[in-house]
N, C-alpha and C positions, 0 to 999 in steps of 0.2 A: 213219814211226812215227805220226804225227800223222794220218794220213789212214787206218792200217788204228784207229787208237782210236777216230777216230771213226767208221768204219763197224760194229764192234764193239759199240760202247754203241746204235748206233742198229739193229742187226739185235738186241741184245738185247733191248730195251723193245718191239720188234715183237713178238716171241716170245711173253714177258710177257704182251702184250694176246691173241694169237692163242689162247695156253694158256689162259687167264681167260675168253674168249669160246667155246672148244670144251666148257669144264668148265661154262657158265653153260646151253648149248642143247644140250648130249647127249641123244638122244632126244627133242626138244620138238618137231622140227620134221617130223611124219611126218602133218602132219593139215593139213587145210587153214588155217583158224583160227590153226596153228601157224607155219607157213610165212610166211603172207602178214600176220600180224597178233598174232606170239608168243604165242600162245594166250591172246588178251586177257590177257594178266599181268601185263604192263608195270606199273611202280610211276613215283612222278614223278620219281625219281631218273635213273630211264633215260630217261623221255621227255625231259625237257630237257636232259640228258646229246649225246642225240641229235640232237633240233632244234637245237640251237646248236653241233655240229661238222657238222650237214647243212646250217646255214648260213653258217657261217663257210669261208672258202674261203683259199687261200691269197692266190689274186691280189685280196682284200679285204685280205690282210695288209699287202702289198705298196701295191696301187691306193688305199687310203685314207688311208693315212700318208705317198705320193707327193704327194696331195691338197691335205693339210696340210705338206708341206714348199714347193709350190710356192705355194698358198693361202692357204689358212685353214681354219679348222673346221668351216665351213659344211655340207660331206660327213655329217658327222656325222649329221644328218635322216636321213638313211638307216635308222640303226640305231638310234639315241636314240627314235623315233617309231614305229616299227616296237612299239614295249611298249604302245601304244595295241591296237595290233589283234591283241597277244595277250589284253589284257583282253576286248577285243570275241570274241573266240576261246573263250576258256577259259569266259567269261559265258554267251553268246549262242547261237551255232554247236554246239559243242563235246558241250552237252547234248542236243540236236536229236540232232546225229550218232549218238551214243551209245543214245539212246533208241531209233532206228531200228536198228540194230544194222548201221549200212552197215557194209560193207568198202571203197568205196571212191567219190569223190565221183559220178561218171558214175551210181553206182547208186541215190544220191539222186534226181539229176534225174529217173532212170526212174521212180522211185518218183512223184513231183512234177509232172510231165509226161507224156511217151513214152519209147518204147524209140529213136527218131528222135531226141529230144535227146539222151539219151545217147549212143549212136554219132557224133551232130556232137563231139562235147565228147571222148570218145575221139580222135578222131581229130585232134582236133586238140592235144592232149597227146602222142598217141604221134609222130607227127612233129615238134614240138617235143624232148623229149627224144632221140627215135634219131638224129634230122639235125641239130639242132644245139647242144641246152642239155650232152648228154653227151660228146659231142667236143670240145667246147668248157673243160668245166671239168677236160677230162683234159689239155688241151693247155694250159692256163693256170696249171694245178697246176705242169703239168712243167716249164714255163717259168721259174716261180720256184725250183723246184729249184734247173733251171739257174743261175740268177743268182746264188742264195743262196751254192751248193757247187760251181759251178766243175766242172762232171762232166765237161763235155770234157774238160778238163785233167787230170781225174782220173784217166782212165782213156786219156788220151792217142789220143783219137777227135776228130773234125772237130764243128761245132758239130750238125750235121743229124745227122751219125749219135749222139751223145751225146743230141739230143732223143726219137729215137726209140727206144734202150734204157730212157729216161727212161720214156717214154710206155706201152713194153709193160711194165714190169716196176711201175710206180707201178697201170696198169691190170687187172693180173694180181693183185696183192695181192685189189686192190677186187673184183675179180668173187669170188675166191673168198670171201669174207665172204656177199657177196650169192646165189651161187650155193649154194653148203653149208650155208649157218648160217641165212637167212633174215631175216625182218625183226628177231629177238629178238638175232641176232648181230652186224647192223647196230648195233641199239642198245645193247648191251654195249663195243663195240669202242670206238663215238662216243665212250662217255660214260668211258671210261678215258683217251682220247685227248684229250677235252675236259678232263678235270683239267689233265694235261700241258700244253696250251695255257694254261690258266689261270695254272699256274707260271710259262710262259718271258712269257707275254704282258704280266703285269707283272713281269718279272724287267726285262728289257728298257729299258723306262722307267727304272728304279729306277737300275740301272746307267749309263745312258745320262745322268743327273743326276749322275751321281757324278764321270761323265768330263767332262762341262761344268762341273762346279763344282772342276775341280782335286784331288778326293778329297774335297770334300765334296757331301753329299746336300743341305744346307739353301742352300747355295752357290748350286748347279744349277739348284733350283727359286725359287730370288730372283732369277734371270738370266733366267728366261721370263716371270717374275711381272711384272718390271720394265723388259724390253728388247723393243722394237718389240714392242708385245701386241698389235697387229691381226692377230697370225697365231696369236689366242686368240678371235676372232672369229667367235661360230656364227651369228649373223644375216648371210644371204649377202646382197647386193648384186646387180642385177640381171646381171652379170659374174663372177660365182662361179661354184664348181661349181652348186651347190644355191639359187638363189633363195628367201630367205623365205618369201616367199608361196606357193611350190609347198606347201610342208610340208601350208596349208590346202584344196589341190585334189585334186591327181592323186596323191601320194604318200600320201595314207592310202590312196587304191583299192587301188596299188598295192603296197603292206604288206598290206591288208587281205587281197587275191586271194593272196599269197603265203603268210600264215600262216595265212588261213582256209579257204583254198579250194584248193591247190596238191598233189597229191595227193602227191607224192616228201618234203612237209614235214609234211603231217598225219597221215598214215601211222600214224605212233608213237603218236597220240592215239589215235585208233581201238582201237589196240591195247589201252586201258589198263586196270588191273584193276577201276577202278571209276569213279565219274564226281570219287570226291576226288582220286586219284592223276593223272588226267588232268588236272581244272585247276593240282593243284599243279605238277606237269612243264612247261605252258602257259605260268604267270606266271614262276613262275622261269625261263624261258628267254627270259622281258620284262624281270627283273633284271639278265641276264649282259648284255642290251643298253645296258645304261645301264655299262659299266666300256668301251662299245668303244670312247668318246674316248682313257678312261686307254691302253688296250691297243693301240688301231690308229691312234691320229691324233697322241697323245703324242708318241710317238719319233718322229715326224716335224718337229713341230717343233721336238725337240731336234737334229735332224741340221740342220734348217734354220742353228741356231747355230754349230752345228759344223763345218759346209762350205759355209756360205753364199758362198765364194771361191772354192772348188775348181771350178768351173762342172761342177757333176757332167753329163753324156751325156744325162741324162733323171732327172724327178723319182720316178723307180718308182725308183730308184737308191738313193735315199734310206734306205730301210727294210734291203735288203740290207746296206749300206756298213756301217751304226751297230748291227748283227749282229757283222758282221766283227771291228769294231774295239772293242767293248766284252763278248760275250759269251767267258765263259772257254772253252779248249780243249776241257776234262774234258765241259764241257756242248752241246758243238756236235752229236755225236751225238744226244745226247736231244732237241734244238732238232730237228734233220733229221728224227727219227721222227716228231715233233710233227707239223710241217713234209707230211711223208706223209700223217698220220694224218689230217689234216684235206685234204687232195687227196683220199684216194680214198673219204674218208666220202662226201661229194658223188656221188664215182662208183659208189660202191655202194650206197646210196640210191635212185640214179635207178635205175641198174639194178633194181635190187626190186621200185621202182614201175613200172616199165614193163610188169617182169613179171606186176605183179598185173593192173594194168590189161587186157594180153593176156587172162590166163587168164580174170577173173573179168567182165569188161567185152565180150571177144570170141569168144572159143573156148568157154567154156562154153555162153553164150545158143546159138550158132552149134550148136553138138551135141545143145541140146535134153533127149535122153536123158540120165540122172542121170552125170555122170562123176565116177569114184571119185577121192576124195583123193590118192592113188599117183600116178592117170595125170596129174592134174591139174598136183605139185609136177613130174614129170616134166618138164612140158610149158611149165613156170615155169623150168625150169635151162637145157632148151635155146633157151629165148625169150633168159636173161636172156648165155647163150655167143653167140648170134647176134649181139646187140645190143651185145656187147663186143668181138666180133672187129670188127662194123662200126665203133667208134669208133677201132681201134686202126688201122684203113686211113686214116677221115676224118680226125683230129686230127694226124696231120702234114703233114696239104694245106697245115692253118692257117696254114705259116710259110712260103708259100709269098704269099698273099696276104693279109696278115694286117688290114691295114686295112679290103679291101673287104668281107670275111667278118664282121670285127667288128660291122662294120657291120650285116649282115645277121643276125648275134645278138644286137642290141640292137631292129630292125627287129621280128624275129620275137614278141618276148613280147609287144611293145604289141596284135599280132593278137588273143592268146587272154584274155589277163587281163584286159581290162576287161567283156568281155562272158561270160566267168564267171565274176564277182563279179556280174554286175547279175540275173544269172537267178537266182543263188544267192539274193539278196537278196530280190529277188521272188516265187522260191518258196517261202524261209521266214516270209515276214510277209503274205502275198497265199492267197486261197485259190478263187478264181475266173479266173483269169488263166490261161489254157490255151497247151499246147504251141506253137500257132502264133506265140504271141507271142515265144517264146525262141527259137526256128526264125529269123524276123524279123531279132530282135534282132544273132544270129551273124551273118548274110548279112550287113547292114547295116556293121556294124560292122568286118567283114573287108573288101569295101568301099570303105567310107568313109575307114580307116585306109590302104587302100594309097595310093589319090588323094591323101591330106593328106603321105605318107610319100614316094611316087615322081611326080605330076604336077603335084599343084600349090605351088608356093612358098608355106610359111606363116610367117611370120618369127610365130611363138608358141611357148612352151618346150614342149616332147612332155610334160611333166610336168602340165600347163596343158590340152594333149589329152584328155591320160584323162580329166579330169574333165568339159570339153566331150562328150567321146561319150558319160559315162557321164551325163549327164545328159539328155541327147536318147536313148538308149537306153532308158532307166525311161520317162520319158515315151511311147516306144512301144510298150514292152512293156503300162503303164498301161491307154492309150487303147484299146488292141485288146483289155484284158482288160474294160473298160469296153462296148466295138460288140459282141463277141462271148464273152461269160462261157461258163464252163464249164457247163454243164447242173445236172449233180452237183458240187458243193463239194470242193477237192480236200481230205481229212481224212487226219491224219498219225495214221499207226497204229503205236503204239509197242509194241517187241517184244525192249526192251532184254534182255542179256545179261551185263550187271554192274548192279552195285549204283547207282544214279540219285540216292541222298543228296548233296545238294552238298558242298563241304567247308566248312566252318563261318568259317572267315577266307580263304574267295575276296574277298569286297566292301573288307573292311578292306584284304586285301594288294593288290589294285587299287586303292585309293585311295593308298594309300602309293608304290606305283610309278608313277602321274600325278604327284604330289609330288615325286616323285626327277625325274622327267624335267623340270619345269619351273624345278626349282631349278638342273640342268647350265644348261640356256638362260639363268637369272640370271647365273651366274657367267660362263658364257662371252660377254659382252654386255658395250655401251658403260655397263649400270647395274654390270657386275662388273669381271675383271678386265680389258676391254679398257681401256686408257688409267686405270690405276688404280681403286680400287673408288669408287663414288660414295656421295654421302650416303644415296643411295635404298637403295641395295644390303639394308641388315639391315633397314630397315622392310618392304621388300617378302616377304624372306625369310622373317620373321616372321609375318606376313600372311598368305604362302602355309602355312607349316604350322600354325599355329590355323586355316585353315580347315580342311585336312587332316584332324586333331585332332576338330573338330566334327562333320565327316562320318565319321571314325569311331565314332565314338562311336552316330549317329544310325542308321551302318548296322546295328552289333551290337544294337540295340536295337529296329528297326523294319524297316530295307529287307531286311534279311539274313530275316528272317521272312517277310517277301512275299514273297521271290524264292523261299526253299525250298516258298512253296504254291503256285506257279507251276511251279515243276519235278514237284511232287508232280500236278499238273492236269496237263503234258503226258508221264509216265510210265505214267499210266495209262489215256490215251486208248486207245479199240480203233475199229477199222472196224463 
């Protein structure tokens, strides 16, 4: 009885979303525009609806609250920093993009460069996601399934065959969102699904306090407040997940390349109806980053209190367990679709983007002759069926070798991200700096990275890496645009297709979400609550928001007007 209610409540809330997402793109998706970029419509509601169930993943559910049960909160950097480089995104980038009217990053660079950097930069996106970012997050989704719900058991199958029902059917959802509905279905779907998450993700917590505190809430959270706090601890230690100092090197590149540069997460921007619904969608998805301590690291180390005796098997265990044991029956369903929703957001994303990348990045150029929007989404559904049946082969090798593979999925991103983020970088602020330099740059870089990764012993954090290559990267791409300049100046020709007005409290709401991110760092710190609050704690507090305060103030009155004659100057640049 227990086991068909909850499969009941969680095929309904699927349903729900499928109904609401079929009723939202009936007819929208029959153009190309439409397909790959929801017919530039997108409002902020959806973009960050979207971006934050395309980046929240399950095994972030799981892996980061593991983190924090066997750690500390140091992890956190991940996602608390990451609302930096959506400022930098929604400010910077975002309008560029927009003004250009890309559909997708590779078609910048061509713009920016050659049709040769694009194709490097294609290619190395499209092997990254087909071989192993989309097998990868389909098999780590269904993983947590598994743990969460118990499916072998469920259905009274062996664990291999239980992962692979998991795998085709968690994968089967996803494609069809991405196959039928397009990118505007994708982000319908997200962003109902990301409500959902929103609920159970501080449900979770809240209850999880209630259970530590014997029935009470205020109990719960006096017992974290006040018991071993070094596992409230966001300044890592050189032995942490997350070292301090990384936050300052390699981890903004690497936030930065992911939300400014990453084609399967920017996607949705692209899409947006104007350049204010874009930044809005942008920041707000730098908001939802600042609750991931409450929602992902929290009930970790509330479990940590909880079973700190039970020698739980492994600290992913954690996150599961204090599911099990504190969330109601009635809501285990809607937790499991949640749970889904956000597996195969990831997977139908990638897919999307893969496919746009194919169509509008390979197969079109490659055809030449005008190909009609029909053949085109055609030629998008069966890229994005190919690319699904392949992961539905590759993702259960995963459990076969799962260390050495992991391995080579953490291996792979450092290849592509750093070096495009550093062309990106130099394409958009550099105007003489020609294709060979970014040409270069890749080669160098892919490399340099394998030797520092597979031959030679570097006892330095890989974190600590990206910032060393991206810094000797710039430097070459620099010097070569310095020996040999472009002849002609490369000149950004703008041909926007929405409205280019910024939105009037982007600078204000940016300054407030740097505030929000420095104040968690307070709190979780030897000035806050590690080892009780200290004297420092409210004068700094204070500190930081008058100055907050100031600079709002100064931007609605001065930068905020600079910056919209600076978007007005590059809107209406022409060739």
């Amino acid at each position: 009885m227990d086991i068909t209610l909850t499969l009941l409540s969680c095929m309904a809330f699927m349903a729900l979303v499928a109904v609401i997402s079929y009723m939202k793109t009936k007819g929208e998706v029959n153009t190309q525009d439409g397909y790959f970029l929801a017919g530039r419509g997108l409002t902020g509601t959806f973009i960050a609806g979207s971006m934050i169930l395309t980046n929240l993943s399950a095994e972030q559910l799981i892996g980061l609250n593991g983190s924090a049960f066997g750690y500390n909160l140091s992890a956190m950097a991940w996602e608390v920093t990451a609302g930096i480089s959506t400022i930098i995104m929604a400010l910077i980038f975002l309008p560029r993009y927009l003004a250009g009217a890309f559909s997708t990053l590779p078609e910048f660079l061509r713009d920016r460069f050659d049709d040769s950097v694009r194709r490097m930069t294609v290619v190395l996106f499209m092997v990254g996601y087909s071989l192993v970012t989309i097998p990868s997050v389909l098999y780590s989704g269904s993983i947590a399934v598994l743990r969460l719900f118990d499916v072998p058991g469920l259905f009274n199958v062996s664990y291999e065959v239980g992962l692979v029902l998991t795998i085709v059917i968690v994968g089967t959802i996803g494609a069809l969102y991405a196959i039928f509905g397009g990118l505007k279905a994708v982000a319908v779907s997200d962003t109902i699904n990301g409500v959902g998450l929103l609920i159970v993700g501080l449900l979770v917590p809240v209850l999880g306090l209630v259970a530590l505190g014997d029935g009470s809430f205020s109990q719960g959270l006096s017992t974290i407040a006040t018991t071993e706090t070094e596992k409230l601890n966001a300044i890592g230690g050189p032995d942490d997940p997350v070292p301090f100092g990384t936050i300052f090197t390699g981890m903004i590149l690497a936030n930065l390349f992911y939300w400014g540069t990453n084609q399967y997460v920017i996607q949705r921007t692209l899409g947006a109806k104007n350049l204010v619904e874009g930044q809005k969608g942008v920041l707000f998805s730098g908001y939802f980053k600042v609750l991931v301590p409450f929602m992902m690291m929290l009930p970790g180390v509330i479990a940590y209190h909880l079973y700190q005796d039970e020698n739980l098997q492994t600290i992913d265990l954690a996150y599961p367990h204090l599911v099990k044991d504190v969330l109601p029956q009635y809501l285990s369903g809607f937790f499991l679709a949640v749970l889904l929703g956000a597996v195969f957001s990831s997977f139908n994303s990638l897919l999307n983007s893969a496919a746009t990348l194919f169509c509008l990045d390979v197969y079109k150029p490659f055809k030449k002759d005008k190909v009609s929007d029909e053949k085109l989404i055609r030629v998008a559904k069966i890229t994005s069926i190919v690319i699904a049946v392949l992961s539905f082969i590759t993702a259960p090798l995963l459990m076969f070798a799962p260390e050495g593979l992991w391995q080579i999925i953490r291996i792979f991103t450092g290849f592509y991200n750093i070096p495009v983020i550093t062309i990106v970088l130099v394409g958009l602020f550099t105007k003489r700096v020609p294709a060979l330099a970014a040409k270069v740059a890749i080669i160098f870089h892919v490399i340099a990275y394998g030797l520092l990764k597979f031959v030679w012993e570097v006892d330095i954090n890989f974190i600590h890496i990206y910032a060393i290559l991206f810094a000797i990267e710039l430097a070459i791409m620099l010097t070569i645009g310095r020996l040999y300049p472009m002849t002609t100046p490369w000149h950004f020709t703008a041909k926007a297709e929405v409205n280019m007005t910024p939105w009037r409290y982007a600078i204000p709401c940016a300054i407030v979400l740097v505030g929000l991110i420095a104040t968690l760092y307070l709190m979780f710190s030897p000035v806050g609550f590690v080892n009780g609050l200290s004297n420092a704690f409210v004068p700094a507090l204070v500190g930081l928001w008058a100055t907050c305060f100031v600079a709002i103030g100064i931007s609605l009155k001065w930068w905020r007007v600079k910056y919209e004659q600076g978007l007005k100057r590059l809107a209406s640049q022409h060739a």
